[in-house]
C-alpha positions as MATLAB code, in Angstrom:
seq = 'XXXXXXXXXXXXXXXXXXXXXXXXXXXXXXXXXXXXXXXXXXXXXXXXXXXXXXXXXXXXXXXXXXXXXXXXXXXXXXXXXXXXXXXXXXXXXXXXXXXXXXXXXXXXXXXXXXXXXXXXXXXXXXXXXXXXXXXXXXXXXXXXXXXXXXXXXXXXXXXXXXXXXXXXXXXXXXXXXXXXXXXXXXXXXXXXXXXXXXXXXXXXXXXXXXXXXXXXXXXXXXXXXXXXXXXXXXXXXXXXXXXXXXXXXXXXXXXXXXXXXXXXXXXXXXXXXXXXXXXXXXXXXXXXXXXXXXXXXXXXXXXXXXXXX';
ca = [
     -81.783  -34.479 -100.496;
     -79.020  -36.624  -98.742;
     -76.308  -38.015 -100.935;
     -75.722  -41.514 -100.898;
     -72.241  -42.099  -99.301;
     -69.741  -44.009 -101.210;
     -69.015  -47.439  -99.223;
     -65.918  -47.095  -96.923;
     -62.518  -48.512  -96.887;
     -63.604  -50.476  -93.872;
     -66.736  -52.303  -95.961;
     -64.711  -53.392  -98.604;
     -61.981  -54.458  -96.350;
     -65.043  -56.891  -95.133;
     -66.796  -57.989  -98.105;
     -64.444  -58.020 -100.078;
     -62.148  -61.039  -99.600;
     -65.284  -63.098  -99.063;
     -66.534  -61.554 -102.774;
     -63.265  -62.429 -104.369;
     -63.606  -65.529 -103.436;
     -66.874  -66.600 -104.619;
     -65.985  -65.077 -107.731;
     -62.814  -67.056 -108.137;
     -64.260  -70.578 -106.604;
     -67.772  -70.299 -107.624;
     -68.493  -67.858 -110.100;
     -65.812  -68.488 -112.304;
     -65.980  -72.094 -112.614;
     -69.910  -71.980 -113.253;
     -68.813  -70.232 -116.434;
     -66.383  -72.050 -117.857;
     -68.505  -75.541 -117.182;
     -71.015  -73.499 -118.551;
     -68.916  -72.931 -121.779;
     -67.908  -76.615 -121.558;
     -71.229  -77.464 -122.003;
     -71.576  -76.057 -125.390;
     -67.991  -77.815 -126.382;
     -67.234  -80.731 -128.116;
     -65.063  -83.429 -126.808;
     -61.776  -83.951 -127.109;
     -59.930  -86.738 -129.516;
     -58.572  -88.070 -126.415;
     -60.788  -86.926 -123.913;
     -61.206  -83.147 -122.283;
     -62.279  -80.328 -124.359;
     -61.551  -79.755 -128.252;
     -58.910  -77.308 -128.201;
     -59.496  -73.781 -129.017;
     -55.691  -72.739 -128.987;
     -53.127  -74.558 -131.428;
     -48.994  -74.298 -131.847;
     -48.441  -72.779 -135.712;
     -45.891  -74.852 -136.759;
     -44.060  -72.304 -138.618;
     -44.191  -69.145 -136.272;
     -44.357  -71.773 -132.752;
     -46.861  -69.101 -131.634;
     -50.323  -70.137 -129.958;
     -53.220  -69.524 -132.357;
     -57.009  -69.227 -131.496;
     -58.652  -71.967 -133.765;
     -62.374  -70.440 -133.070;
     -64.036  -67.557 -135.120;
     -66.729  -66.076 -135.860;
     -66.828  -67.723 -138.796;
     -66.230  -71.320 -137.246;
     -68.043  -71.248 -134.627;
     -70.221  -73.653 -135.266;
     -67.176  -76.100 -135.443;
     -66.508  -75.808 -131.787;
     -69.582  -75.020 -130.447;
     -72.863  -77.543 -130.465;
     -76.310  -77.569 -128.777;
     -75.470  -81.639 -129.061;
     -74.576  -82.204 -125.505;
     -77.764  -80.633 -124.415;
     -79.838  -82.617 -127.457;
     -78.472  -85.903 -125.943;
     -79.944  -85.177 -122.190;
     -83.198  -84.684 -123.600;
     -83.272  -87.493 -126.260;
     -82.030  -90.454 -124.348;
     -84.779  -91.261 -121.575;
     -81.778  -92.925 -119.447;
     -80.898  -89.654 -118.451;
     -84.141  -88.005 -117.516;
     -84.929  -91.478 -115.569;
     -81.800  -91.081 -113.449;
     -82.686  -87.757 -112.813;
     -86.198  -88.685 -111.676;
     -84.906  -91.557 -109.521;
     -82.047  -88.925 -107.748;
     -85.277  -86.970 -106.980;
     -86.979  -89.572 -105.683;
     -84.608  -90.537 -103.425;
     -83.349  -87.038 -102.494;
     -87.219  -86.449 -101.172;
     -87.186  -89.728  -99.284;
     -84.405  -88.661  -97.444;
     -85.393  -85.098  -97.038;
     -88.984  -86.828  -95.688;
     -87.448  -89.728  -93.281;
     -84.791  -86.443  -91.836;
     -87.883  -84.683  -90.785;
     -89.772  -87.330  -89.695;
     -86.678  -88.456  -86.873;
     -85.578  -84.680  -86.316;
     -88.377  -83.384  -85.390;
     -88.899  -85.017  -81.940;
     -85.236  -85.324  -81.812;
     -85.072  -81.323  -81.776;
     -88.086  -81.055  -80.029;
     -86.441  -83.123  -76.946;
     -82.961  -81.192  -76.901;
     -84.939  -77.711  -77.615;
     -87.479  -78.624  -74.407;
     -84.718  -80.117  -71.766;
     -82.995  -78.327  -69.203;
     -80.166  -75.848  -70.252;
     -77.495  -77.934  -68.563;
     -78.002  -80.355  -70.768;
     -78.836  -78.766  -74.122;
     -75.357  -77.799  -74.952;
     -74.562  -82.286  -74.229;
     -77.351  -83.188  -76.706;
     -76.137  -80.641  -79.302;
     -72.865  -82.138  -78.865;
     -73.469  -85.809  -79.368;
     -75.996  -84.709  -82.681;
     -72.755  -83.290  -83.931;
     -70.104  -85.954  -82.755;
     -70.467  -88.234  -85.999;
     -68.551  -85.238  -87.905;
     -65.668  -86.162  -85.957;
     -64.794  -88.839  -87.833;
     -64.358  -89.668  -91.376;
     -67.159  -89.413  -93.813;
     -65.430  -92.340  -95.561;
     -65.083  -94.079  -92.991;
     -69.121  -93.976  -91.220;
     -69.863  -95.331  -94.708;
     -67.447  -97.947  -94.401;
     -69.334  -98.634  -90.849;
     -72.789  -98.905  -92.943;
     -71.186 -101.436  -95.192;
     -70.148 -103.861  -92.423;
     -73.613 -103.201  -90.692;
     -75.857 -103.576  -93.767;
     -73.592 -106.543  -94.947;
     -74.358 -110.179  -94.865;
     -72.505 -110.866  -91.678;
     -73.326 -107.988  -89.861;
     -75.682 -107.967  -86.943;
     -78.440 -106.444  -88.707;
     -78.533 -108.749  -91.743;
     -78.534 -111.456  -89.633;
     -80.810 -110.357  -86.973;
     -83.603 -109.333  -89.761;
     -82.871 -112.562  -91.519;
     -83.528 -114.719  -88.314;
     -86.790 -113.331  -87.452;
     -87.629 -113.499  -91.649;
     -87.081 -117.342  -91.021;
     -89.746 -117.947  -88.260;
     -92.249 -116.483  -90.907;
     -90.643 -118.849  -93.707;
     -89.166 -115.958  -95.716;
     -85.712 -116.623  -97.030;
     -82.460 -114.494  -96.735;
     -82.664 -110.691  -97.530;
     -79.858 -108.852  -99.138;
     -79.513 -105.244  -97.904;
     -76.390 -104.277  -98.880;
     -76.245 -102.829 -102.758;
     -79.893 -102.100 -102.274;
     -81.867  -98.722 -103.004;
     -82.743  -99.364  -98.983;
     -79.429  -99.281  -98.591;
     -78.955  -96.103  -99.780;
     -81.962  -94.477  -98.472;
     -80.439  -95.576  -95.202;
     -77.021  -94.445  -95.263;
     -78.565  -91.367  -97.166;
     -80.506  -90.378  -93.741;
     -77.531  -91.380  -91.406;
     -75.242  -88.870  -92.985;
     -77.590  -86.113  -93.564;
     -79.860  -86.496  -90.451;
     -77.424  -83.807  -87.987;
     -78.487  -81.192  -90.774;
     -82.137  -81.342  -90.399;
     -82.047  -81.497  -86.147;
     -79.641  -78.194  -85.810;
     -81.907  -76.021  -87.656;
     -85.220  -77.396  -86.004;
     -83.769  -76.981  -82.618;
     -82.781  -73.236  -83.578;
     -86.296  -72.833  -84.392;
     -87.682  -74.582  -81.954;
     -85.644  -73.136  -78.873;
     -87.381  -69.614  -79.627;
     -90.853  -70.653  -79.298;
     -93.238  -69.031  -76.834;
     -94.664  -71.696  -74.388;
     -97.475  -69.977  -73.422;
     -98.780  -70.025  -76.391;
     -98.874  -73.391  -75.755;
    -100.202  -72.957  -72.145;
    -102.614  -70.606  -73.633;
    -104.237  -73.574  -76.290;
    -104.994  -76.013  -73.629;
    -106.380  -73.411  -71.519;
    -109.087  -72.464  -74.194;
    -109.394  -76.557  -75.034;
    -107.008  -77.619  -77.204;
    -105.838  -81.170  -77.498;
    -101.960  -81.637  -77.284;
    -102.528  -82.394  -81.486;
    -103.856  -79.210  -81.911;
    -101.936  -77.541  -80.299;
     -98.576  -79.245  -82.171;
    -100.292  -78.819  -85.650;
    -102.211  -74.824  -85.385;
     -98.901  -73.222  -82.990;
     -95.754  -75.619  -82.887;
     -95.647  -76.659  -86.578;
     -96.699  -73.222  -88.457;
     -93.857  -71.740  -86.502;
     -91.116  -73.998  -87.131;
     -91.950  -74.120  -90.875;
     -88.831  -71.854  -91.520;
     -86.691  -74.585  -89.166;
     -88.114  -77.082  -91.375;
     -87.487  -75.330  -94.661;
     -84.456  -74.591  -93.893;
     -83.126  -78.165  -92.537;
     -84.854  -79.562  -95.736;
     -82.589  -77.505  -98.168;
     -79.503  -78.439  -96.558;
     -80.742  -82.100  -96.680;
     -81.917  -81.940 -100.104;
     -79.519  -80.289 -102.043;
     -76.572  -82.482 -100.760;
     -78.684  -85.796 -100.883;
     -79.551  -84.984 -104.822;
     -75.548  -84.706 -105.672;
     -74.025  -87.046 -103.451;
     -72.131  -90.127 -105.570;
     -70.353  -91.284 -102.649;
     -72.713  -93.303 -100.675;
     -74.849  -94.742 -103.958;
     -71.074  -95.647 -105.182;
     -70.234  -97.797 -101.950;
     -73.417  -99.379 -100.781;
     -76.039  -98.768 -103.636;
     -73.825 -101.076 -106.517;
     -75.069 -100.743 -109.765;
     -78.867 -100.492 -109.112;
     -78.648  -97.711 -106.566;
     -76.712  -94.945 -108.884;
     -77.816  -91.358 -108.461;
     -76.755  -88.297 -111.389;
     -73.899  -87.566 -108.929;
     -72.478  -91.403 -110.254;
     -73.155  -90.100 -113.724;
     -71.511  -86.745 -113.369;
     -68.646  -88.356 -112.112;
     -68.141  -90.928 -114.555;
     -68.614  -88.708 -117.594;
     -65.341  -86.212 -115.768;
     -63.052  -88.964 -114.835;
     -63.860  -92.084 -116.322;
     -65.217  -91.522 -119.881;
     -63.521  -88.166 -120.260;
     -66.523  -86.893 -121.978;
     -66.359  -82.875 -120.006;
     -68.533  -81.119 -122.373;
     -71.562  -83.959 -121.685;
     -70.416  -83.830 -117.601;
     -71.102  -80.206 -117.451;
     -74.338  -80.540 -119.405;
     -75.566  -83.084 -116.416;
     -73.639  -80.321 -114.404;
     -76.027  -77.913 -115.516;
     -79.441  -79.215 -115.265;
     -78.737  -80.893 -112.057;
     -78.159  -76.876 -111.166;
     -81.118  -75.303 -113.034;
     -83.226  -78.088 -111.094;
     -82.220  -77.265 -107.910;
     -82.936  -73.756 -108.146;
     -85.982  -74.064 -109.725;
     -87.508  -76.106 -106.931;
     -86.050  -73.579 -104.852;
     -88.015  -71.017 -106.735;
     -91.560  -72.755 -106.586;
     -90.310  -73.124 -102.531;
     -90.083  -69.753 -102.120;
     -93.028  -68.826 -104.445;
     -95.091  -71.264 -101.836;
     -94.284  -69.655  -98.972;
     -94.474  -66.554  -99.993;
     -98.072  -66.930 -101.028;
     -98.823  -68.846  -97.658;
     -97.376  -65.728  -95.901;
     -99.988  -63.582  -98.050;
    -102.764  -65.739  -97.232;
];
């Protein structure tokens, strides 16, 4: 039998600063919001301390025991989520709107990709660059661009409103809207769904193609029994890294959704820096988390069992 060799100097050397730091960025902060989460709040916001100053000695004391326990720790936080429909409804609507912009980014990247994947190489490298241009500016600032655009002086209000007025409807408001939102949602996260696809996309075999509409197949067949079954990973993978971001962004639903268009990221962010409630933040914190990855489960479960089939 062959001994398993210990990993080298070398390995470590390689995984290991990129370990150490998902352990001190990531892995460590998931447990202490995780903690948080079972905490109660503060008198004046934050955490209820666990640590106090005796008075006599000056030394630092740990308030918490296993005998008090249940004086700093509570399942109330999590009691709350479930008990107040508010929540569970703004959780609901983040999905909703999450899946619309996941849908609408597939529905605009796919020819997009399928253009830049099917043009010359001269020009490939062009197309890929001007996909990827708006990240040269400020994410603050394309917003910013949205709110001008979608506002009631900019061209599109009033170009949508004009043509509204031959058919006698009045003025539209699009600004502060959950269109608004949706919109600005796809704008930002649209370059994520068409880099993937055209990865994908690039690699296919055209005579497979060739080979369809030489046995009879119309150019819809063709697209929807060869093209689309083999870009599924492409479109899997474009639709996490559209989803995932779109579910806790608080940004954009902050500038142009107003008060009607607020997502859980709004929430999460309110209950850290402007209520001060942490232990109820990281309990939003949390099941915004355990909802992502179980829909990333059932995703994988899916495809797994298509791949069987």
């Amino acid at each position: 039998m062959s001994k398993v060799k210990p990993p080298s100097l070398a390995k470590w050397l390689i995984s290991g600063p990129p370990l150490l730091y998902l352990l001190i960025f990531f892995a460590v902060p998931t447990l202490m919001m995780i903690f948080s989460a079972f905490r109660f709040p503060g008198e004046y916001g934050g955490l209820m301390p666990l640590v106090d100053i005796n008075p006599d000695t000056g030394a630092r004391e740990l308030l918490i025991n296993w005998q008090n326990w249940r004086e700093f720790l509570t399942l109330e936080n999590f009691t709350r989520f479930f008990e107040d429909g508010v929540y569970v409804e703004l959780f609901i609507k983040s999905f909703w709107y999450a899946g619309l912009t996941t849908l609408f980014c597939i529905i605009l990247a796919y020819p997009l990709a399928w253009l830049i994947a099917r043009s010359p190489k001269k020009y490939r490298d062009l197309l890929v660059l001007l996909v990827i241009l708006p990240f040269w500016s400020n994410f603050l600032i394309r917003v910013y661009a949205w709110m001008i655009i979608l506002g009631p002086q900019g061209y599109f209000a009033m170009t949508v409103n004009s043509v509204l007025a031959w058919f006698g409807i009045g003025p539209q408001q699009f600004l502060f809207t959950h269109f608004a939102v949706i919109v600005v949602l796809v704008y930002v996260h649209l370059p994520f769904m068409v880099l993937p696809l055209y990865a994908n996309l690039e690699k296919h075999d055209m005579a497979l193609l060739d080979a369809a509409q030489d046995l009879g197949a119309s150019a819809w067949q063709r697209f929807w029994r060869i093209t689309w079954p083999l870009s599924l990973p492409g479109v899997w993978a474009g639709a996490a890294l559209v989803f995932i971001p779109a579910l806790g962004m608080f940004a954009v639903p902050d500038l142009v959704g107003g008060t009607d268009g607020i997502m859980v990221g709004n929430l999460i962010k309110q209950q850290f820096l402007d209520s001060r409630d942490w232990p109820f933040g990281s309990t939003l914190s949390i099941m915004l988390t355990a909802s992502v990855l179980l829909l990333a489960s059932l995703a994988t479960l899916i495809s797994r069992g298509r791949k069987k089939s």
